[in-house]
C-alpha positions in Angstrom: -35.6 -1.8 68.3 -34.3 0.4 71.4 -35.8 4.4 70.9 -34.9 5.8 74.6 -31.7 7.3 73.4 -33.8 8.9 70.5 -37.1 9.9 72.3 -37.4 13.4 73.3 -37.6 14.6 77.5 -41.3 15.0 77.9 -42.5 13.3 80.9 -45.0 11.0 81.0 -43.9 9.9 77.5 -43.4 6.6 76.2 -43.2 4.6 73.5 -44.4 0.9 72.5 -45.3 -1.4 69.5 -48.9 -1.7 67.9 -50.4 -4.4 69.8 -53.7 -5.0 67.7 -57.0 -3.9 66.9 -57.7 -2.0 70.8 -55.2 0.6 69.4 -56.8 1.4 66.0 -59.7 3.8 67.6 -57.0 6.1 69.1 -54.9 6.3 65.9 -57.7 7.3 63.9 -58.0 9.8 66.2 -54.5 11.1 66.2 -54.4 10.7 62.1 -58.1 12.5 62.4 -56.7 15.4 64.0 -54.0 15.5 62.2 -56.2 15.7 58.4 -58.5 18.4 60.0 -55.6 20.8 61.3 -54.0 20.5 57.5 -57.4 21.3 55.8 -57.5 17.7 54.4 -60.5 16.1 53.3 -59.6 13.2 54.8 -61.2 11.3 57.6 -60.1 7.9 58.4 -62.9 5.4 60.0 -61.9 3.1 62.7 -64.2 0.3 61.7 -62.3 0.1 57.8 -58.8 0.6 59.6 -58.9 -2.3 61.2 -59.7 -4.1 58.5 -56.8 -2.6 56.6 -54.0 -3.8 59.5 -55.3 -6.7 59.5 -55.1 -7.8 55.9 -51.2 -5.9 55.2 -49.3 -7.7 53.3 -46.6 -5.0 53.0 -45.8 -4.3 56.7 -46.3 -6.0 59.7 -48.1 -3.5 62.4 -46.3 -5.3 65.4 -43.2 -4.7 63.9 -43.7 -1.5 61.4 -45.7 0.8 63.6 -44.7 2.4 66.6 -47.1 4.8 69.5 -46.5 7.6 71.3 -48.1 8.1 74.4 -47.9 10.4 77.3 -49.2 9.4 80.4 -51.1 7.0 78.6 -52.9 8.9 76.4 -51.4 8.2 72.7 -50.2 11.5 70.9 -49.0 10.3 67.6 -47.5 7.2 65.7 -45.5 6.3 62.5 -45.9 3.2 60.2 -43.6 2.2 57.4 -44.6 -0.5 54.8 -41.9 -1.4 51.3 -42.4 -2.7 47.8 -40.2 -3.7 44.5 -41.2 -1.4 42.4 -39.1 -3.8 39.9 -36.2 -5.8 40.6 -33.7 -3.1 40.6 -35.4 -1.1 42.6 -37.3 -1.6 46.8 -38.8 1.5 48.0 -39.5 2.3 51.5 -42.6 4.5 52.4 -43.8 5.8 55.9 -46.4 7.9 57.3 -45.8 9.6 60.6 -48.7 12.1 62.3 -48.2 14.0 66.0 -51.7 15.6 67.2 -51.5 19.1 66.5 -51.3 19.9 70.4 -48.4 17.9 71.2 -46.7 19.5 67.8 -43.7 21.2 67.5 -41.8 19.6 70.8 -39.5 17.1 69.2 -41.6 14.0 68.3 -42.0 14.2 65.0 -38.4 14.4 64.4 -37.8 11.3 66.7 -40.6 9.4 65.0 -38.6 10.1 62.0 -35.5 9.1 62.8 -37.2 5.6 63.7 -38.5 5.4 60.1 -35.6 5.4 59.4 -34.3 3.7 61.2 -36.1 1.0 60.7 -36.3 0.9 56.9 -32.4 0.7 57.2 -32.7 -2.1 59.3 -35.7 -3.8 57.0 -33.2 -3.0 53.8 -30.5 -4.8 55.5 -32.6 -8.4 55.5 -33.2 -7.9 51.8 -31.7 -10.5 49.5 -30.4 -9.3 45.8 -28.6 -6.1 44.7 -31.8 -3.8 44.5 -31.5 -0.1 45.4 -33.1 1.0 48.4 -35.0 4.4 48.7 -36.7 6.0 52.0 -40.2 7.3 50.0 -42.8 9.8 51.2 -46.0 11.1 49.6 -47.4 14.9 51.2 -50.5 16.4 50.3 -50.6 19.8 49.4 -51.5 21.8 52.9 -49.1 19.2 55.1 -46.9 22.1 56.0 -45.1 20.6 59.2 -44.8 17.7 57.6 -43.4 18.9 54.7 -40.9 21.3 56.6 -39.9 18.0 58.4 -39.0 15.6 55.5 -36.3 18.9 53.8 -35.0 19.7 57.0 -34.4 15.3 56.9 -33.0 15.9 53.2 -36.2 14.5 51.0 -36.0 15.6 47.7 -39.0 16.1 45.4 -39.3 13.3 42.9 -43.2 13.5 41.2 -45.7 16.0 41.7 -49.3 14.2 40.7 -52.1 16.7 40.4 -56.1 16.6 41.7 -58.3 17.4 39.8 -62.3 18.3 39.6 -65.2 18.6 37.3 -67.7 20.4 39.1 -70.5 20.8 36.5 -71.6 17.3 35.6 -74.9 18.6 34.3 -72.4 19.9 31.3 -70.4 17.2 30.7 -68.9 16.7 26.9 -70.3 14.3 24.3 -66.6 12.8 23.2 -67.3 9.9 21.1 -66.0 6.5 21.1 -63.8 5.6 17.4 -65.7 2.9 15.4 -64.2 -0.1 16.6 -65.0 0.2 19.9 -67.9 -0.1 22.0 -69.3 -0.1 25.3 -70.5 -3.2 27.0 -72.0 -4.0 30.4 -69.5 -5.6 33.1 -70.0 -9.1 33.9 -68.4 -11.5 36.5 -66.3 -12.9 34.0 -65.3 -10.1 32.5 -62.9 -8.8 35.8 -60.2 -10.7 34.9 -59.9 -9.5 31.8 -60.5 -5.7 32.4 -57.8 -5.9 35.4 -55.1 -7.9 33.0 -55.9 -5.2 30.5 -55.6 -2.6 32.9 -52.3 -3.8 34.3 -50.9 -4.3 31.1 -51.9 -0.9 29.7 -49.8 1.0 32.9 -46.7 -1.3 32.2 -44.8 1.6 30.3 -46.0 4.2 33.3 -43.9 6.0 36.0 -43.7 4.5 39.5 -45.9 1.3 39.2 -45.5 -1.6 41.5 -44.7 -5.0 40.3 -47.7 -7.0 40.4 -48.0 -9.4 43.4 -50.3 -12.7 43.4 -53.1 -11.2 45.9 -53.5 -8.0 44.3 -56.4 -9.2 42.3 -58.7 -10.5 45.2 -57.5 -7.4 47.0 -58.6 -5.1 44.6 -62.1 -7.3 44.3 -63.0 -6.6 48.1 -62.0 -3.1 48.1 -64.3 -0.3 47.6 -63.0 1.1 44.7 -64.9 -2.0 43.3 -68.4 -1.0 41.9 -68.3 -3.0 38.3 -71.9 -1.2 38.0 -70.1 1.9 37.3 -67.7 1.0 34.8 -66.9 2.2 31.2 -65.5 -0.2 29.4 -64.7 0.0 26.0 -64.1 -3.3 23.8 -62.5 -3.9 20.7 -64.6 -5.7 18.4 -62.6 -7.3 16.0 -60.6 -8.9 18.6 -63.0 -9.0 21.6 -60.2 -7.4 24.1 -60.5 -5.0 26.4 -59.6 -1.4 24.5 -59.9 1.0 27.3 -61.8 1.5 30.8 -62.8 3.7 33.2 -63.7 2.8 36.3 -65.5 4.8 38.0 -66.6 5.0 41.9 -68.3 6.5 44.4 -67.2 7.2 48.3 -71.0 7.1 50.2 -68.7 7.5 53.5 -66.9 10.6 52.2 -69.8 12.2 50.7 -72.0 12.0 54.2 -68.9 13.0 56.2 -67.6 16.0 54.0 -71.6 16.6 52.7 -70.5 16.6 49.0 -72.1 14.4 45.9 -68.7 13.3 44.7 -67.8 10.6 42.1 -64.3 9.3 41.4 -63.6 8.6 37.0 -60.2 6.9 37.6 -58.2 3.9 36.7 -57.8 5.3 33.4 -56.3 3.1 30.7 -55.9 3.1 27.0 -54.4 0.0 25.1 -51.3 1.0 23.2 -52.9 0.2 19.6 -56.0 2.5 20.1 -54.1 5.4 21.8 -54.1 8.9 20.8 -57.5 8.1 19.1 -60.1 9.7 21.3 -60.6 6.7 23.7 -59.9 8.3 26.7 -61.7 11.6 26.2 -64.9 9.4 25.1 -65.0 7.1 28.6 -63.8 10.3 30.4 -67.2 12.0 29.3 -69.4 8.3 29.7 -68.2 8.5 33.2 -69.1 11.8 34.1 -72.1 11.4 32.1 -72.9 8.1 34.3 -72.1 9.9 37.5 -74.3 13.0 36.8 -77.5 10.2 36.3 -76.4 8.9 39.8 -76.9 12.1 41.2 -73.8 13.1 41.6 -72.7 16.9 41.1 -68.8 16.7 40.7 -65.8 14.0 39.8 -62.4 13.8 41.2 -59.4 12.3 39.6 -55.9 12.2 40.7 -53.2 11.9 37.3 -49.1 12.2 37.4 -48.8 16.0 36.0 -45.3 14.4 33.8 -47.7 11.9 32.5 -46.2 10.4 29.0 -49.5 10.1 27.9 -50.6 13.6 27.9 -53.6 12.8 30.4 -53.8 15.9 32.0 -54.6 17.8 28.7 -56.9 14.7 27.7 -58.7 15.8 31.6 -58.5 19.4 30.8 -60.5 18.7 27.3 -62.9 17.4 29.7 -63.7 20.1 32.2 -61.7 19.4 35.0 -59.3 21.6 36.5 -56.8 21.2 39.1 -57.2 22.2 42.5 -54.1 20.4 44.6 -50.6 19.2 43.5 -49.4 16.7 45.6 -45.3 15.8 45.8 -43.7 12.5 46.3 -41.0 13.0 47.7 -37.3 10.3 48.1 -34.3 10.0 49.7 -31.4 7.5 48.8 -30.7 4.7 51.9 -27.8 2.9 52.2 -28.9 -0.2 54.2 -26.6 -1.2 57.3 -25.7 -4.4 58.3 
């Protein structure tokens, strides 16, 4: 892809491709700087990015990411991944982040003409009569970047709240329904919870049709601490009836000082909704996380939720504290 017609007049600047692992240091940098000047609690470690380029199976990084240097010194980048969120329907996202002292002299609005760009040119290689959408999720606090995308004619599409509990030593005492109880996770066990899990979000907003290496992906990811799960079982039918699975960050608690669990990957079965399943894992979890010495519990939940989750969370104790947009613009691909 040619950018010199597109690239602003800065001297000393250039532009070139990702050219492997050498460049990750500097982009967690750039992306580092970015998070601290938005009051983000974000921090992203070199050492687990590289491991995330390198196992992509959504983007290429050669082709999907560009740099921005001056004189050498790289200022900011842009990446752009896409999915099938079903078979009518191929959404492109991006992320795009210029260090706050190179800011406001044209480069994010060049970088975001090449995400576009390029997704136009990645929608045009697509087989099939799908629709194509350019995608973008902000965090509440990205004020430049948010300025940038309605200025490019993004329109709001979801808003999906955070929440926090932030008194685990009070957590409720929700009961499970008779039916239902709670077992320890075993090895063979993962299958099923995931199947359950995947099937249970089938009727929800915005998820992502399920690709073979999703499952081993999910096993090596940190998210995945089986120790910490609530699972509830049906026992008539020995099938997975709801879960919770909870997590903790050791990285994000040393770096921001906090003792912050995650209770997320919330799911109810359909026949054993609306039945006090959710509440009762919601509570086991916070319960489990105060024991681990933790002092607080984050979730993130879709505030149009069908299910009525965010009252289900409220019942619980937490209470939101950021309300995040996703934000889409229709594409027409060329070629």
């Amino acid at each position: 892809m040619t950018t010199e017609s597109l690239q602003p007049a800065i001297a000393g600047l250039r532009t070139r491709p990702f050219q492997g692992a050498a460049d990750i240091p500097a982009m967690a940098r750039v992306a580092n700087a970015c998070s601290a000047a938005d009051a983000l609690e974000v921090k992203r470690d070199a050492e687990q990015m590289a491991k995330d380029y390198a196992s992509f199976n959504d983007c290429d990084p050669h082709q999907d990411v560009l740099l921005v240097e001056v004189y050498g010194d790289l200022v900011a980048y842009s990446r752009v991944w896409r999915w099938h969120e079903d078979e009518s329907l191929m959404l492109h996202s991006q992320l795009g982040f210029v260090r706050p002292d190179w800011q406001g002299r044209g480069i994010g609005r060049f970088l975001q003409r090449w995400i576009e760009q390029r997704h136009r040119e990645v929608a045009a290689q697509q087989a099939g009569t799908a629709t194509h959408w350019h995608q973008v999720f902000l965090q509440e606090g990205e004020k430049r970047r948010l300025a940038l995308m309605e200025k490019s004619g993004y329109k709001p599409e979801r808003y999906f709240l955070e929440m926090l509990h932030s008194d685990l030593a009070h957590a409720p005492d929700f009961q499970l329904p008779d039916g239902l109880e709670l077992r320890p996770v075993l090895p063979e066990h993962h299958r099923q919870i995931w199947d359950a899990h995947r099937e249970a979000l089938h009727d929800h907003w915005g998820i992502a049709a399920q690709r073979p290496e999703d499952y081993e992906r999910w096993r090596q990811s940190k998210v995945f601490q089986p120790e910490r799960w609530q699972i509830a079982w049906d026992i008539a039918h020995d099938t997975v009836a709801g879960q919770v699975k909870t997590w903790i960050d050791e990285d994000y608690n040393r770096i921001f000082d906090k003792r912050r669990g995650y209770t997320e990957h919330i799911s109810v079965a359909r026949p054993w909704r609306r039945r006090g399943v959710a509440r009762a894992l919601v509570a086991q979890s916070l319960r489990a996380l105060a024991e681990a010495g933790m002092t607080e519990s984050h979730l993130g939940v879709d505030s149009n939720s069908l299910t009525g989750a965010v009252r289900v969370y409220e019942d619980c104790g937490f209470r939101t504290i950021k309300r995040n947009t996703l934000y889409r613009k229709p594409m027409a691909p060329v070629g």
